[in-house]
N, C-alpha and C positions, 0 to 999 in steps of 0.2 A: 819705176819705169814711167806710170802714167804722170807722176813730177816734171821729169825730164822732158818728155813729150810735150807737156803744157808751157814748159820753159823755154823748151829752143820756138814753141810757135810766136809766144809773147817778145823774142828778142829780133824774130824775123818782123812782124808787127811794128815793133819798135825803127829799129831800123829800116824798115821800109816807109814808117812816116818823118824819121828824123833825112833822109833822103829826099824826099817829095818834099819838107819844108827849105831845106838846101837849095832846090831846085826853082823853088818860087821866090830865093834871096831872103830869107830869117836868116838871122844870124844866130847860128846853133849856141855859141857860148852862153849866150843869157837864158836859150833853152835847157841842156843842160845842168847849168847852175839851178834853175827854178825849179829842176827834176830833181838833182843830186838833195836839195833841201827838203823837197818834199818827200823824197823817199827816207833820207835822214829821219823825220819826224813822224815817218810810218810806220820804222823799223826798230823806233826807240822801246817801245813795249816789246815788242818782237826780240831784242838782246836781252832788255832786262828780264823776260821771263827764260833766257837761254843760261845767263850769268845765275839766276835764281836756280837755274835746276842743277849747272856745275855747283852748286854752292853746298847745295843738300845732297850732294852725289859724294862731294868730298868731306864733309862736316860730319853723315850720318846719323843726325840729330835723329833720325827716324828712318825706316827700311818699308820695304812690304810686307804685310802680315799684324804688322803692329798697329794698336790701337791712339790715336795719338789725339789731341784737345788745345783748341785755343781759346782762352776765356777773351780775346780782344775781338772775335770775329764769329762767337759761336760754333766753329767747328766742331764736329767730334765724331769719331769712327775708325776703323780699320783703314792701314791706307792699302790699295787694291793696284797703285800703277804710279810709277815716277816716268813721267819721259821729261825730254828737254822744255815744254813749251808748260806744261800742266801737271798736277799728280790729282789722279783720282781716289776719292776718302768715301767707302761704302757708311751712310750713317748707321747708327743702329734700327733705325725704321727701311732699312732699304734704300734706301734713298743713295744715288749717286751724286755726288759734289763734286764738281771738278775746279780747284781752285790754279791759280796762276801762280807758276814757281815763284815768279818778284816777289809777289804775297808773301813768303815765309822769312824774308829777309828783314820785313820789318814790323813782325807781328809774334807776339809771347807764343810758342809752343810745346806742353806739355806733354810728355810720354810714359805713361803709366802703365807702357806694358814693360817699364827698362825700372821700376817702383823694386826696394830689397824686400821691404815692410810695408804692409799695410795697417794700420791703425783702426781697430774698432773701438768706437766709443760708448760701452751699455751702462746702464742704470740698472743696477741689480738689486730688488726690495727685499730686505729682510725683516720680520718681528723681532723684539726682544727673546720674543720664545725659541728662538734658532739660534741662539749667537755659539750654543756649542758646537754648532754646525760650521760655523766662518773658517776653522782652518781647512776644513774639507773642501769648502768652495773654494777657496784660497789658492788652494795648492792647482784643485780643476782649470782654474780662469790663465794664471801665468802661464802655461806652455802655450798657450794663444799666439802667442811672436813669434810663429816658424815662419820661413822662406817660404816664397812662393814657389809650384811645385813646379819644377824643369820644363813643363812642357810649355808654359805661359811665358819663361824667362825668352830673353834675345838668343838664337844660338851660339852670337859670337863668342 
């Protein structure tokens, strides 16, 4: 409501000075024209972050809730809110990011909370004096490749 309010004062505004320049003989078309451009070039970030947020709306690269990372821009965090213009990404310090939906149109996005497997890499040391021992770790170490557990997956 306070939108609209501020909207119809700025059109009264308007037209009450494209009026008043009418009446002192401007000629409104080259007015106009100089306005239609300049709002053109005001508004160009203003759609592409509107097109950026239809884009991740319909794509679904990422949701809310999920954890997501771009190694092009240093991102990385939970994302906390998509609207049309921005989406906000809680970092792991707390920290609030608010990045620009155009943003995600032309930058690597990683989501590792949508990950089947995870891969650990260890270094296990053994003496000679254990090697009787290796099928028993053996056997311990493989079942390591389970799924991650439901609660962390996507719920689609």
């Amino acid at each position: 409501m306070d939108a609209l309010s501020k909207l119809g004062r700025m059109s009264v505004v308007i037209i009450a000075i494209l009026s008043i320049l009418q009446t002192l003989g401007v000629s409104l078309a080259g007015v106009l024209a100089f306005g239609g451009i300049a709002l053109g070039f005001a508004a160009k970030d203003l759609f592409a972050n509107l097109l950026g947020g239809l884009t991740i709306y319909l794509d679904r690269h990422f949701t809310v809730g999920e954890w997501i990372r771009s190694p092009d821009k240093r991102i990385e965090g939970v994302v906390e809110y998509i609207g049309w213009r921005n989406t906000r990404i809680r970092a792991f310090n707390k920290n609030a990011i608010y990045v620009p939906n155009a943003l995600f149109t032309n930058i690597i996005v990683e989501n590792p909370s949508r990950m089947t497997n995870q891969r650990i890499k260890e270094t296990i040391g053994l003496s000679f004096l254990d090697i009787g021992k290796m099928a028993a770790i053996d056997a311990d170490v493989k079942p390591c490749c389970l799924p991650i557990p439901r609660s962390t997956q996507n719920p689609r």
